[in-house]
Backbone as CSV, one residue per row, in Angstrom:
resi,resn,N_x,N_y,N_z,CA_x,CA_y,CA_z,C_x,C_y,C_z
1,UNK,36.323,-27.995,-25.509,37.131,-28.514,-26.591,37.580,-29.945,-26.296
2,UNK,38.434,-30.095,-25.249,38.389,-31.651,-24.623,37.411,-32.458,-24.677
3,UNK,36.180,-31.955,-24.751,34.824,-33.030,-24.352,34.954,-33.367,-25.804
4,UNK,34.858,-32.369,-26.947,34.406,-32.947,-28.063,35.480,-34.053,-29.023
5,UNK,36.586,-33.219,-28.778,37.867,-34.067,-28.836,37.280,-35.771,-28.451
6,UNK,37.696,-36.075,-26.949,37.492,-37.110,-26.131,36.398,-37.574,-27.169
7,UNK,35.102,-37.386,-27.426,33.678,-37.657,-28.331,34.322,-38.248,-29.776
8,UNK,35.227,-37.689,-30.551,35.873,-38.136,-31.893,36.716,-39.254,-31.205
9,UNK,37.186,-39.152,-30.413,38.440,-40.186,-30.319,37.558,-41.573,-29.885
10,UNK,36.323,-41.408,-29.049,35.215,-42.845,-28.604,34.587,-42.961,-29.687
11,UNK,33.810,-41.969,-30.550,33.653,-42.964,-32.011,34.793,-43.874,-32.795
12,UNK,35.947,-42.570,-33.215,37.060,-43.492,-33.941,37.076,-44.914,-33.293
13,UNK,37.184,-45.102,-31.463,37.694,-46.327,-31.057,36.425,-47.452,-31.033
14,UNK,35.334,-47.135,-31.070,33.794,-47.765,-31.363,34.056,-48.467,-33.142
15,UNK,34.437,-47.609,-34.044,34.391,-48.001,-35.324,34.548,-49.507,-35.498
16,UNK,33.869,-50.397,-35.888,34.088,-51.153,-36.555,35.476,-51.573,-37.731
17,UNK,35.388,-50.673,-38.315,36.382,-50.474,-39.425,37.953,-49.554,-38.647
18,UNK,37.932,-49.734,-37.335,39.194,-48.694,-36.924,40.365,-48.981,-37.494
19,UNK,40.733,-50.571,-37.707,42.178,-50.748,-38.280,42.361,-49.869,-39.496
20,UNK,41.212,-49.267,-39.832,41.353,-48.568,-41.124,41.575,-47.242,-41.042
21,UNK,41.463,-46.993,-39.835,41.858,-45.168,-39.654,42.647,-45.171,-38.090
22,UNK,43.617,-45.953,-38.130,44.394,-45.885,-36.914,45.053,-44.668,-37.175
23,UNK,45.621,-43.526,-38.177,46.121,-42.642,-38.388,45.366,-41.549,-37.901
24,UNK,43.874,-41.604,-38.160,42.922,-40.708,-37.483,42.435,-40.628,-36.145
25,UNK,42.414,-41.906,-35.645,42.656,-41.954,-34.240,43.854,-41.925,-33.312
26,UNK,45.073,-41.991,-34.014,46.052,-41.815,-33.727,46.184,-39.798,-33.123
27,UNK,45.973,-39.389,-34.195,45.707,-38.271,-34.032,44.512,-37.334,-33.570
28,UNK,43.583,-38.138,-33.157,42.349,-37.789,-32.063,43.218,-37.804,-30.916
29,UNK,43.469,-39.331,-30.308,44.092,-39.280,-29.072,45.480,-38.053,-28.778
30,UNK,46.013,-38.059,-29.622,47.323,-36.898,-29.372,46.573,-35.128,-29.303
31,UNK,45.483,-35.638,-30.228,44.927,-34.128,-29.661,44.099,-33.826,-28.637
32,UNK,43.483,-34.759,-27.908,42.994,-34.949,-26.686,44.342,-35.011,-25.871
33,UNK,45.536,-35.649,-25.529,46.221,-35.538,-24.780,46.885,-34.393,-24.923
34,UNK,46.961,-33.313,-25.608,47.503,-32.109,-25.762,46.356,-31.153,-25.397
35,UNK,44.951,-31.501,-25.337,44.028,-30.445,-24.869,44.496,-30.311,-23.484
36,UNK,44.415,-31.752,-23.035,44.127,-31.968,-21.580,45.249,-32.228,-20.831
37,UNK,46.945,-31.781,-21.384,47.952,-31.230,-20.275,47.766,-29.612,-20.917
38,UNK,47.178,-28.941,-21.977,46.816,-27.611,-21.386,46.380,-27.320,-20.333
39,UNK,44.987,-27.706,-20.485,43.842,-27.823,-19.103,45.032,-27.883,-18.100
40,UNK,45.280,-29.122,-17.590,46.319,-28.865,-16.508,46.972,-28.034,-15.537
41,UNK,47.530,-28.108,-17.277,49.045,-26.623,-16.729,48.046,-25.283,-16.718
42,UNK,46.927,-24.769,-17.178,46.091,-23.605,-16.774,45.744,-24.119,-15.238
43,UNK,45.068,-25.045,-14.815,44.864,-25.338,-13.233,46.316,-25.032,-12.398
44,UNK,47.555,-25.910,-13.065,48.315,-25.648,-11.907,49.153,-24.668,-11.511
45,UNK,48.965,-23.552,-13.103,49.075,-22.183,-12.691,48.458,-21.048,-11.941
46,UNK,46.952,-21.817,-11.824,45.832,-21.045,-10.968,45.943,-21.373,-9.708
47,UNK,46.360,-23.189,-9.424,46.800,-23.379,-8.303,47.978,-22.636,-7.481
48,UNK,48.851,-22.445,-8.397,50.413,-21.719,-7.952,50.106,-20.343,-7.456
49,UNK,49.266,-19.743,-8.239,48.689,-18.440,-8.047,47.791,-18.335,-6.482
50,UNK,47.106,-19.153,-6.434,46.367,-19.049,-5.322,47.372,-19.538,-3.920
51,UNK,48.556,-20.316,-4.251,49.579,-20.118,-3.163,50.003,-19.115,-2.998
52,UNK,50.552,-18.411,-3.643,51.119,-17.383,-3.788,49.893,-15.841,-3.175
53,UNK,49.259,-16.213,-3.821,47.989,-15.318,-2.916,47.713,-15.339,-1.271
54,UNK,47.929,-16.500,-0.801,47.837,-17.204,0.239,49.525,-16.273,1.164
55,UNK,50.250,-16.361,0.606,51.537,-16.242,0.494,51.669,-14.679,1.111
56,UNK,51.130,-14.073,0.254,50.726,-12.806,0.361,49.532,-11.922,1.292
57,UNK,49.001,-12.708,1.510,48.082,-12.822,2.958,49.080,-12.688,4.016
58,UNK,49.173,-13.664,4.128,50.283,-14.032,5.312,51.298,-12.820,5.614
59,UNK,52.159,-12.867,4.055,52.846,-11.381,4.588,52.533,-10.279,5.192
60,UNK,51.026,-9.917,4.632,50.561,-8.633,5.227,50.379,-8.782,6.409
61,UNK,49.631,-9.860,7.125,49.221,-9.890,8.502,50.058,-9.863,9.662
62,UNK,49.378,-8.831,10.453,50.473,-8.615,11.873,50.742,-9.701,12.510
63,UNK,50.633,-10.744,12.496,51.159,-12.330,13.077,52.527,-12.233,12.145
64,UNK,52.631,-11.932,11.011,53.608,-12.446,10.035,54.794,-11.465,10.595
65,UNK,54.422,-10.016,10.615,55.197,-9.187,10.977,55.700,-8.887,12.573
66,UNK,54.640,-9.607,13.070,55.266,-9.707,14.763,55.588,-10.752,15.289
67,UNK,56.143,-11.899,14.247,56.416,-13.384,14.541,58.082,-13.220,14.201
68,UNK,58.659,-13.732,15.006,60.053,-14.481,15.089,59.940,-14.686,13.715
69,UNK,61.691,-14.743,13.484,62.600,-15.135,12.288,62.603,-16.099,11.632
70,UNK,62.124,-17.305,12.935,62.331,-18.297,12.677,60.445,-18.995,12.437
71,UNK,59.924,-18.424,13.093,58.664,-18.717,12.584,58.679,-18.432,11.316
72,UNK,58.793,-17.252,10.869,58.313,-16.683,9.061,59.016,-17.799,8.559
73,UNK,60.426,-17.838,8.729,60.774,-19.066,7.987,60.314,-20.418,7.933
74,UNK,59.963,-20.985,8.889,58.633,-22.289,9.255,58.064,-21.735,8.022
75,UNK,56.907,-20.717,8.191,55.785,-20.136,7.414,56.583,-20.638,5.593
76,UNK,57.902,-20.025,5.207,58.159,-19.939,4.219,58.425,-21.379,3.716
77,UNK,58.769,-21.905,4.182,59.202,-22.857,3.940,57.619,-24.476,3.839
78,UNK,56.682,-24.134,4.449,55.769,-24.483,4.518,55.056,-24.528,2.754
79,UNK,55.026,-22.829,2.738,54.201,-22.963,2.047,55.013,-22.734,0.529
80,UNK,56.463,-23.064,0.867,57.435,-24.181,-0.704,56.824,-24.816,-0.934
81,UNK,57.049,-25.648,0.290,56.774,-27.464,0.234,55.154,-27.371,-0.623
82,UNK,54.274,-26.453,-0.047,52.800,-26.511,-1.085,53.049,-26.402,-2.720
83,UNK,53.854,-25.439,-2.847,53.628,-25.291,-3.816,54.690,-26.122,-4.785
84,UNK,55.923,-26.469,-4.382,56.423,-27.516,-5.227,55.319,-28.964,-5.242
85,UNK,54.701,-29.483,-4.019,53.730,-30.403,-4.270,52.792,-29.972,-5.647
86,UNK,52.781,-28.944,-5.855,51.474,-28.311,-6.933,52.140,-28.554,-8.606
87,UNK,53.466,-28.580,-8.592,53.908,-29.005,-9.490,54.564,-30.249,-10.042
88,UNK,53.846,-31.460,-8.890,53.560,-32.393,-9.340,52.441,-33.262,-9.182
89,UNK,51.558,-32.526,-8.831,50.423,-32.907,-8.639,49.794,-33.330,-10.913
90,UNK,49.580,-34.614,-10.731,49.099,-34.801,-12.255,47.653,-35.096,-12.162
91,UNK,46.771,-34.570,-11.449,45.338,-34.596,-11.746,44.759,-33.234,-11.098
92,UNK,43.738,-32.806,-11.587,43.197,-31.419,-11.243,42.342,-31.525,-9.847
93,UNK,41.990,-32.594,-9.713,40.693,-32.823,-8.370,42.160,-32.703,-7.195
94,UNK,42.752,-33.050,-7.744,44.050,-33.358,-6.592,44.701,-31.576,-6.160
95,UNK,44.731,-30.768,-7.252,45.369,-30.039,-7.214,44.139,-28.849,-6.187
96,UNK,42.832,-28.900,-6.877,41.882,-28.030,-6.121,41.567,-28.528,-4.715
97,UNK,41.929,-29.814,-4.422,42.088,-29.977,-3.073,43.145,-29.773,-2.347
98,UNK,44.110,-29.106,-2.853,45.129,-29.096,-2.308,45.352,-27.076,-2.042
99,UNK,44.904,-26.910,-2.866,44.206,-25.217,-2.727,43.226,-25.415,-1.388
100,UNK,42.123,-26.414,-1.505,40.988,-26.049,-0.474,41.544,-26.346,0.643
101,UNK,42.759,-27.130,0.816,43.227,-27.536,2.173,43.803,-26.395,2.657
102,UNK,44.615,-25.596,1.555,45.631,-25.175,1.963,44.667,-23.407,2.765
103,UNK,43.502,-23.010,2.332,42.757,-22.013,2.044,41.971,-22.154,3.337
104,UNK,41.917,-23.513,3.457,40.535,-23.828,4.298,41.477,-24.025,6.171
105,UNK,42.170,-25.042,6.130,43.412,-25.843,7.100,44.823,-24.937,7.408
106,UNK,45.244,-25.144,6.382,46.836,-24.748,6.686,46.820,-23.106,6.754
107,UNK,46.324,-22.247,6.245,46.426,-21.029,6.508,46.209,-20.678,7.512
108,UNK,45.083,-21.360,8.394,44.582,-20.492,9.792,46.126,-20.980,10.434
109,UNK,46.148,-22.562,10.082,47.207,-23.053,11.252,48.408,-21.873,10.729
110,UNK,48.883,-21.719,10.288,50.234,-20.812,9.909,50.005,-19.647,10.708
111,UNK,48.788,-19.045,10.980,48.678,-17.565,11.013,48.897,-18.169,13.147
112,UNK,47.881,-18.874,13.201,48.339,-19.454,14.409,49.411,-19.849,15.327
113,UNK,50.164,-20.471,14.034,51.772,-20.415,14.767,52.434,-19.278,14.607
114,UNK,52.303,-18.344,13.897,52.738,-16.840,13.357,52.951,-15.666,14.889
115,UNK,51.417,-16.124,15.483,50.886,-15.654,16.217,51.390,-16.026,17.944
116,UNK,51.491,-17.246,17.827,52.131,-18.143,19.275,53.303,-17.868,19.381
117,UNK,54.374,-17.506,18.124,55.954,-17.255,17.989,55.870,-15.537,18.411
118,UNK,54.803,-15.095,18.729,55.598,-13.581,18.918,55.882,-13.266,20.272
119,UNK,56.646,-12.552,20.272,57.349,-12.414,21.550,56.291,-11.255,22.425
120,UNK,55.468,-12.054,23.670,54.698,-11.265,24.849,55.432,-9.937,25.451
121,UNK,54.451,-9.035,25.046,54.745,-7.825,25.976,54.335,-7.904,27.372
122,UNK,56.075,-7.350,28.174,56.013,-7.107,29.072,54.292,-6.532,29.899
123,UNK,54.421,-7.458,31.272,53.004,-7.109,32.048,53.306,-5.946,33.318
124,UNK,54.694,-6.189,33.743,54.923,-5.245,34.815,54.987,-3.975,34.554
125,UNK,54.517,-3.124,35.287,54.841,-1.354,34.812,55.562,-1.279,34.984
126,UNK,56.493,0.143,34.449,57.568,0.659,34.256,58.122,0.869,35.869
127,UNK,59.355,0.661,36.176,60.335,0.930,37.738,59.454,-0.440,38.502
128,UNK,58.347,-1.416,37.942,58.240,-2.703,39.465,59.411,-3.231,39.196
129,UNK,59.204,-4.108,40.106,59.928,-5.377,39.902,59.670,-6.548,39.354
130,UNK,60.369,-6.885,38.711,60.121,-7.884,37.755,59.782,-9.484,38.640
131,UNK,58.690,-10.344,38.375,58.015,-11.245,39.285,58.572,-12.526,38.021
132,UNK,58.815,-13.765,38.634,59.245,-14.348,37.867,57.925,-15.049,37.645
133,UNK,57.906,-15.719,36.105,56.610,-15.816,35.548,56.162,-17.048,36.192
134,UNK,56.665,-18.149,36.708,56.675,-19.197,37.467,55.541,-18.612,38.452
135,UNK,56.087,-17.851,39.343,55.314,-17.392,40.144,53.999,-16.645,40.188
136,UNK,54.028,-15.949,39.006,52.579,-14.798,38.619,51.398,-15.837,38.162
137,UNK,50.633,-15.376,38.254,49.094,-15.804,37.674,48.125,-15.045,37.302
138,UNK,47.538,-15.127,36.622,46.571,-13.627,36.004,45.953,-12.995,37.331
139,UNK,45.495,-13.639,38.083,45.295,-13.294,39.399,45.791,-12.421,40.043
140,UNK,46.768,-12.945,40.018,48.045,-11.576,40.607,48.333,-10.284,39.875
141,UNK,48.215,-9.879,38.535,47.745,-9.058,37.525,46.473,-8.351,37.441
142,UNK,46.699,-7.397,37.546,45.668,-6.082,37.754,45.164,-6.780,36.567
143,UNK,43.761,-6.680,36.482,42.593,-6.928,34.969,43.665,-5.547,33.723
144,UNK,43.381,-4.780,34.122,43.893,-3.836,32.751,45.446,-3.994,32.170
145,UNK,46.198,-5.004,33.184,47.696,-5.788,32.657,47.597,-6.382,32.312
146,UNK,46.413,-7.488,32.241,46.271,-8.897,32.020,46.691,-8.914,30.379
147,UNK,47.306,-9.832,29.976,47.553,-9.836,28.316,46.232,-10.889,27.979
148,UNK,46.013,-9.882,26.299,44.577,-10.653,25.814,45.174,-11.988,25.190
149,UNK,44.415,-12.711,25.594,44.372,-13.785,25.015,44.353,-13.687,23.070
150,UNK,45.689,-14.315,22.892,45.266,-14.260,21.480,44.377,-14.684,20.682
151,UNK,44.073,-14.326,19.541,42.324,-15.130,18.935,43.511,-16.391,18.059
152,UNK,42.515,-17.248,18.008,42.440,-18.248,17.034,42.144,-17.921,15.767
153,UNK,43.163,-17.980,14.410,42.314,-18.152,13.480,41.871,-19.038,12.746
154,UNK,40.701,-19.241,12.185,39.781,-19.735,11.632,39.240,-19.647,10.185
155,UNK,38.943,-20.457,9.307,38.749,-19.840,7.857,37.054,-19.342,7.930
156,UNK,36.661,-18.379,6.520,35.150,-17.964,7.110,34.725,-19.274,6.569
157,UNK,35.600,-19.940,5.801,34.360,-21.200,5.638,34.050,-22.227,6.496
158,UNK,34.284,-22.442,7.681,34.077,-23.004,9.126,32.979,-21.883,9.690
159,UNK,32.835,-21.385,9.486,31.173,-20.816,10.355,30.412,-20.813,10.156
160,UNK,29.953,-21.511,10.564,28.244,-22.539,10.417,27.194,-21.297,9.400
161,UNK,26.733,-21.573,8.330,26.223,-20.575,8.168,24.467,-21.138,7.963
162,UNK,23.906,-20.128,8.667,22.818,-20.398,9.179,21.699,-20.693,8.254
163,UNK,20.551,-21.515,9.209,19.455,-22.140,7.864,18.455,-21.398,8.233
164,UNK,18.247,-20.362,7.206,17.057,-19.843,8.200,15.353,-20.027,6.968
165,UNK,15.763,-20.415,5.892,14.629,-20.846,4.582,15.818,-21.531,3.874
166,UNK,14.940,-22.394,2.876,15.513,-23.205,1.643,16.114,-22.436,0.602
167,UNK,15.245,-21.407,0.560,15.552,-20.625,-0.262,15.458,-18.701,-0.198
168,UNK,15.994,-17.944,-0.664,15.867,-16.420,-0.676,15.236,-15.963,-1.640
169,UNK,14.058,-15.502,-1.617,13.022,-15.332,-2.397,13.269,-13.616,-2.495
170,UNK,13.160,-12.853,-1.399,12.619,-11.822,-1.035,13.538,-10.848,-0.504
171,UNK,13.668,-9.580,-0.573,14.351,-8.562,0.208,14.565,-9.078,1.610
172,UNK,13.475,-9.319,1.986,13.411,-9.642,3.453,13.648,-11.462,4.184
173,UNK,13.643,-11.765,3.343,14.405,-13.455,3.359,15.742,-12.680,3.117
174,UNK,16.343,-12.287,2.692,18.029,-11.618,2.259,18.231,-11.171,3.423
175,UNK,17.468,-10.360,4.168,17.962,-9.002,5.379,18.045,-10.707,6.701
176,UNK,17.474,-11.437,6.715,16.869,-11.886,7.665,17.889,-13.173,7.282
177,UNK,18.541,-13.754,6.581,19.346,-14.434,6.350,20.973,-13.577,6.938
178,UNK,20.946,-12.830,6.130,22.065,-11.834,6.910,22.186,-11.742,8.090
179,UNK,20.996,-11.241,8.709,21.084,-10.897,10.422,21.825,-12.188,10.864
180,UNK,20.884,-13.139,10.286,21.427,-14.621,11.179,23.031,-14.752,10.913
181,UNK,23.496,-14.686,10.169,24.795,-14.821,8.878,25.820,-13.593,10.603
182,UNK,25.272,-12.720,10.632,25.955,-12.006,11.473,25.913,-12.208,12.549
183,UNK,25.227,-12.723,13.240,25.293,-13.431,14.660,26.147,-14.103,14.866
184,UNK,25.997,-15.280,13.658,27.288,-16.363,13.778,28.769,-15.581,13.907
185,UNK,28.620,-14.728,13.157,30.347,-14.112,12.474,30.736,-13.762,14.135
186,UNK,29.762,-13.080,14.989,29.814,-12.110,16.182,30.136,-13.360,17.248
187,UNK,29.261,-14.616,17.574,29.664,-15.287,18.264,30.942,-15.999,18.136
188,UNK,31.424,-16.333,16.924,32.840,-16.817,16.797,33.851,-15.406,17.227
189,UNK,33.767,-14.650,16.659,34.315,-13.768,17.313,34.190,-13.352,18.943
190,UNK,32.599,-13.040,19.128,33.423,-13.103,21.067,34.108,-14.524,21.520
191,UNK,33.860,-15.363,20.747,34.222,-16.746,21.453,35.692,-17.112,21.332
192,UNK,36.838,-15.889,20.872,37.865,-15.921,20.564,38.568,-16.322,18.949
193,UNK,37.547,-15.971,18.259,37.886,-16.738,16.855,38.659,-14.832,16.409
194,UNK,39.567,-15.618,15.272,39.733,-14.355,14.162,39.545,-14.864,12.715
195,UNK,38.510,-14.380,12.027,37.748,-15.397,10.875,39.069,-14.737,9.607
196,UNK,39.697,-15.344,9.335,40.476,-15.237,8.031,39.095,-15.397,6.682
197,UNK,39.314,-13.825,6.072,38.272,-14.360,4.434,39.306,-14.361,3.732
Protein backbone atom coordinates (compact mmCIF):
# COMPACT_ATOMS: atom_id res chain seq x y z
CA UNK A 1 0.00 0.00 0.00
CA UNK A 2 2.93 2.45 0.82
CA UNK A 3 4.69 1.60 -2.48
CA UNK A 4 1.67 2.57 -4.45
CA UNK A 5 0.79 5.50 -2.34
CA UNK A 6 4.67 6.79 -2.51
CA UNK A 7 4.02 5.99 -6.82
CA UNK A 8 0.80 8.70 -6.78
CA UNK A 9 2.54 11.11 -4.68
CA UNK A 10 6.07 10.96 -7.49
CA UNK A 11 3.68 11.39 -10.35
CA UNK A 12 1.55 14.22 -8.59
CA UNK A 13 5.23 15.80 -7.77
CA UNK A 14 6.62 15.02 -11.62
CA UNK A 15 3.32 16.85 -12.98
CA UNK A 16 3.98 19.59 -14.89
CA UNK A 17 0.72 21.21 -14.05
CA UNK A 18 1.23 20.42 -9.99
CA UNK A 19 0.45 24.04 -8.86
CA UNK A 20 -2.82 22.85 -10.05
CA UNK A 21 -3.45 19.95 -7.78
CA UNK A 22 -1.41 20.90 -4.72
CA UNK A 23 -4.69 19.74 -2.83
CA UNK A 24 -4.17 16.26 -4.38
CA UNK A 25 -0.79 16.01 -3.58
CA UNK A 26 -1.23 17.48 -0.51
CA UNK A 27 -3.20 14.62 0.31
CA UNK A 28 -1.03 11.84 -1.40
CA UNK A 29 1.79 12.91 0.85
CA UNK A 30 -0.42 12.81 4.21
CA UNK A 31 -1.51 9.49 3.08
CA UNK A 32 1.82 8.13 2.53
CA UNK A 33 2.95 9.62 5.83
CA UNK A 34 0.09 7.92 7.65
CA UNK A 35 0.80 4.51 5.77
CA UNK A 36 4.27 4.65 6.79
CA UNK A 37 4.08 5.61 10.78
CA UNK A 38 1.59 2.55 10.62
CA UNK A 39 4.28 0.41 9.11
CA UNK A 40 6.38 1.64 11.95
CA UNK A 41 4.42 1.36 14.88
CA UNK A 42 3.54 -2.53 13.48
CA UNK A 43 7.64 -3.00 13.45
CA UNK A 44 8.09 -1.41 16.78
CA UNK A 45 5.50 -3.48 18.26
CA UNK A 46 7.11 -6.63 16.76
CA UNK A 47 10.28 -5.20 17.94
CA UNK A 48 8.88 -4.75 21.65
CA UNK A 49 7.53 -8.19 21.33
CA UNK A 50 10.64 -9.83 20.43
CA UNK A 51 12.23 -8.05 23.66
CA UNK A 52 9.96 -9.20 25.61
CA UNK A 53 10.36 -12.73 24.15
CA UNK A 54 13.97 -12.39 24.77
CA UNK A 55 12.83 -11.32 28.27
CA UNK A 56 11.16 -14.40 28.74
CA UNK A 57 13.93 -16.63 27.72
CA UNK A 58 15.99 -15.33 30.16
CA UNK A 59 13.44 -15.84 32.88
CA UNK A 60 13.10 -19.40 32.25
CA UNK A 61 16.77 -20.21 32.17
CA UNK A 62 18.62 -21.70 35.15
CA UNK A 63 21.35 -18.83 34.96
CA UNK A 64 18.31 -16.45 35.57
CA UNK A 65 17.06 -18.51 38.44
CA UNK A 66 20.45 -19.34 40.01
CA UNK A 67 21.87 -15.77 39.57
CA UNK A 68 22.03 -13.21 42.42
CA UNK A 69 19.45 -10.44 43.04
CA UNK A 70 21.44 -8.22 41.88
CA UNK A 71 22.43 -9.76 38.67
CA UNK A 72 18.56 -10.35 37.52
CA UNK A 73 18.31 -6.84 38.23
CA UNK A 74 21.50 -5.84 35.91
CA UNK A 75 19.55 -8.39 33.50
CA UNK A 76 16.24 -6.24 34.09
CA UNK A 77 17.25 -3.31 33.80
CA UNK A 78 19.36 -4.00 30.67
CA UNK A 79 16.91 -5.18 28.80
CA UNK A 80 14.49 -1.62 29.81
CA UNK A 81 17.10 0.30 28.53
CA UNK A 82 16.45 -2.06 25.01
CA UNK A 83 13.37 -1.67 24.89
CA UNK A 84 12.68 2.00 25.78
CA UNK A 85 15.57 2.56 22.98
CA UNK A 86 12.83 0.64 20.67
CA UNK A 87 10.49 3.31 21.29
CA UNK A 88 12.42 5.74 19.88
CA UNK A 89 14.00 4.29 17.43
CA UNK A 90 12.28 6.31 14.06
CA UNK A 91 13.47 4.03 11.27
CA UNK A 92 12.78 0.25 10.84
CA UNK A 93 16.45 -0.91 9.57
CA UNK A 94 17.42 0.65 12.94
CA UNK A 95 14.90 -1.07 14.91
CA UNK A 96 15.60 -4.82 13.24
CA UNK A 97 19.07 -4.21 14.09
CA UNK A 98 18.54 -3.58 17.24
CA UNK A 99 16.44 -6.97 17.65
CA UNK A 100 19.48 -8.74 15.72
CA UNK A 101 21.91 -7.31 18.23
CA UNK A 102 19.97 -7.85 20.94
CA UNK A 103 19.10 -11.85 19.71
CA UNK A 104 22.41 -12.33 18.26
CA UNK A 105 25.08 -10.20 21.17
CA UNK A 106 23.38 -9.15 24.19
CA UNK A 107 21.44 -12.23 25.08
CA UNK A 108 24.32 -14.71 25.22
CA UNK A 109 26.22 -11.83 27.13
CA UNK A 110 23.26 -11.57 29.81
CA UNK A 111 22.88 -15.30 30.16
CA UNK A 112 26.74 -15.14 30.74
CA UNK A 113 26.72 -12.73 33.38
CA UNK A 114 23.51 -14.56 34.80
CA UNK A 115 25.70 -17.42 34.97
CA UNK A 116 29.21 -15.85 36.49
CA UNK A 117 26.80 -14.13 39.37
CA UNK A 118 25.79 -17.52 40.78
CA UNK A 119 26.96 -18.42 43.81
CA UNK A 120 29.73 -21.80 43.51
CA UNK A 121 28.90 -24.86 45.25
CA UNK A 122 30.81 -25.82 47.93
CA UNK A 123 33.98 -28.37 46.79
CA UNK A 124 34.87 -29.78 50.26
CA UNK A 125 32.91 -32.88 51.55
CA UNK A 126 30.79 -32.86 54.25
CA UNK A 127 32.89 -32.82 58.18
CA UNK A 128 36.65 -31.63 55.96
CA UNK A 129 37.98 -28.80 56.61
CA UNK A 130 37.43 -26.00 54.93
CA UNK A 131 40.91 -24.97 52.70
CA UNK A 132 41.02 -21.41 51.99
CA UNK A 133 40.46 -20.84 48.27
CA UNK A 134 43.76 -18.79 48.00
CA UNK A 135 45.38 -21.82 48.71
CA UNK A 136 43.43 -24.76 46.69
CA UNK A 137 43.98 -25.46 43.04
CA UNK A 138 42.07 -27.91 40.98
CA UNK A 139 45.02 -29.98 41.57
CA UNK A 140 44.50 -30.31 44.97
CA UNK A 141 40.73 -31.41 44.23
CA UNK A 142 39.90 -34.90 43.66
CA UNK A 143 38.74 -34.89 39.59
CA UNK A 144 35.02 -35.90 40.75
CA UNK A 145 35.05 -32.37 43.15
CA UNK A 146 36.44 -30.44 40.61
CA UNK A 147 33.55 -27.79 39.68
CA UNK A 148 32.59 -27.85 35.82
CA UNK A 149 33.56 -25.22 34.20
CA UNK A 150 30.67 -23.20 33.19
CA UNK A 151 29.69 -23.18 29.32
CA UNK A 152 29.68 -20.02 27.48
CA UNK A 153 26.71 -18.97 25.82
CA UNK A 154 26.58 -18.41 22.35
CA UNK A 155 23.75 -17.59 19.78
CA UNK A 156 23.01 -20.68 17.14
CA UNK A 157 23.63 -18.05 14.70
CA UNK A 158 27.50 -17.95 15.39
CA UNK A 159 28.08 -21.59 14.32
CA UNK A 160 29.70 -21.77 11.33
CA UNK A 161 27.31 -23.60 9.35
CA UNK A 162 28.85 -25.85 7.06
CA UNK A 163 29.43 -25.77 3.10
CA UNK A 164 29.10 -28.93 2.08
CA UNK A 165 27.19 -28.18 -1.89
CA UNK A 166 25.74 -24.88 -3.30
CA UNK A 167 22.84 -26.25 -3.22
CA UNK A 168 20.29 -29.25 -1.67
CA UNK A 169 18.97 -31.00 -4.40
CA UNK A 170 18.41 -34.43 -2.90
CA UNK A 171 17.38 -36.51 0.22
CA UNK A 172 20.83 -37.24 0.52
CA UNK A 173 22.46 -33.70 -0.03
CA UNK A 174 19.77 -32.90 3.10
CA UNK A 175 21.04 -36.04 5.36
CA UNK A 176 24.66 -35.11 4.47
CA UNK A 177 24.28 -31.38 5.03
CA UNK A 178 22.79 -32.21 8.43
CA UNK A 179 25.45 -34.63 9.52
CA UNK A 180 27.89 -31.78 8.83
CA UNK A 181 25.30 -29.11 10.51
CA UNK A 182 25.75 -31.59 13.61
CA UNK A 183 29.27 -31.89 13.99
CA UNK A 184 29.56 -28.25 14.21
CA UNK A 185 26.62 -28.00 16.93
CA UNK A 186 28.80 -31.10 18.85
CA UNK A 187 32.18 -29.38 18.55
CA UNK A 188 31.00 -26.04 19.97
CA UNK A 189 29.53 -27.85 22.48
CA UNK A 190 32.51 -30.10 23.66
CA UNK A 191 34.49 -26.95 23.22
CA UNK A 192 32.49 -25.41 26.11
CA UNK A 193 29.82 -23.51 24.18
CA UNK A 194 25.95 -23.52 25.33
CA UNK A 195 24.22 -22.62 21.86
CA UNK A 196 21.14 -20.38 22.89
CA UNK A 197 18.23 -20.99 19.77
Amino acid sequence: MAASLYQSAEQLANDPDIFRKTNKFKTAIDDLREATDATIQTERVNALKDVEDIRARIHDSTEYQHATQAAQAKVETELDQVAERMQHIPFIYKMRESVHELSERTYPQLINALAASAPRPKTALAGEAQVPTAMTTDADIPESRQEETPRVAVSFATISRPHTKDALETKDDVDDFLDAYRRELIAAIENGKKILL
